[in-house]
C-alpha positions, 0 to 999 in steps of 0.5 A: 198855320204856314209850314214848312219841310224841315231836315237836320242831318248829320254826316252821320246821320238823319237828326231829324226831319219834319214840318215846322213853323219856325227854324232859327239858325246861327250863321257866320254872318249872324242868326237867322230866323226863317219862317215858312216863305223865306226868300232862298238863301244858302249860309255857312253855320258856325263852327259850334251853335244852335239851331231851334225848330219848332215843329207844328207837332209838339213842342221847341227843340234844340240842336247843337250844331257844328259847322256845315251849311243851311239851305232855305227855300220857300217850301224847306230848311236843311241843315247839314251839318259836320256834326249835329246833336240833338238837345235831348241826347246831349249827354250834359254831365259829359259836357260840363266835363268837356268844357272844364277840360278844354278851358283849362287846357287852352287858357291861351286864347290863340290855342285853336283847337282848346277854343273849338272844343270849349266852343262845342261843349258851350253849344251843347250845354246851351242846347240842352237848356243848361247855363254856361259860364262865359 
């Protein structure tokens, strides 16, 4: 099986780092799948996403990620991102919280701040496989 180095990293702190044999990605061009022999490439990641690695070793995970940039090369994949969490980490009672918060803070859809914090608690309650409410 084709693999490839995978580093997810923080400001932080190291998230993770391994072999794997798919990586996908949510860019502000798009979502990415890159899989071992991926041309190179550089892209900013949204604001708030998800990242899924499946590692050659155990089973898919999940990270929620925000902001920052992934770099491809043949050989590995690094994200570094602004803040990143992973899904089995996510506090998800916490999130809910967060994201009723932040939609009832910022029904005007032109209140920056209340759509970043709604977007991120989306990212995280996706990342830890939980449904969210559009």
């Amino acid at each position: 099986m084709a693999e490839m180095q995978v580093d997810i990293v923080g400001v932080e702190k190291k998230i993770w780092s391994g072999e794997a044999s798919f990586v996908s990605a949510r860019t502000v061009e798009g979502s990415i799948g890159i899989l071992p022999g991926h041309e190179p490439l550089i892209a900013q990641l949204r604001e708030s996403g998800v990242v899924r690695v499946d590692p050659t070793d155990g089973e898919p995970f999940h990270v929620a990620a925000f902001g920052g940039f992934l770099s491809v090369t043949a050989e590995s994949v690094t994200v570094l991102a602004e803040l990143a969490e992973l899904a089995s980490e996510i506090d998800v009672a916490q999130a809910k919280d967060d994201l009723r918060e932040a939609e009832n803070a910022g029904s005007d859809t032109d209140d920056q701040e209340a759509r970043v914090a709604r977007d991120r608690a989306r990212a995280r309650l996706q990342a830890a496989g939980e449904s969210v409410e559009s």
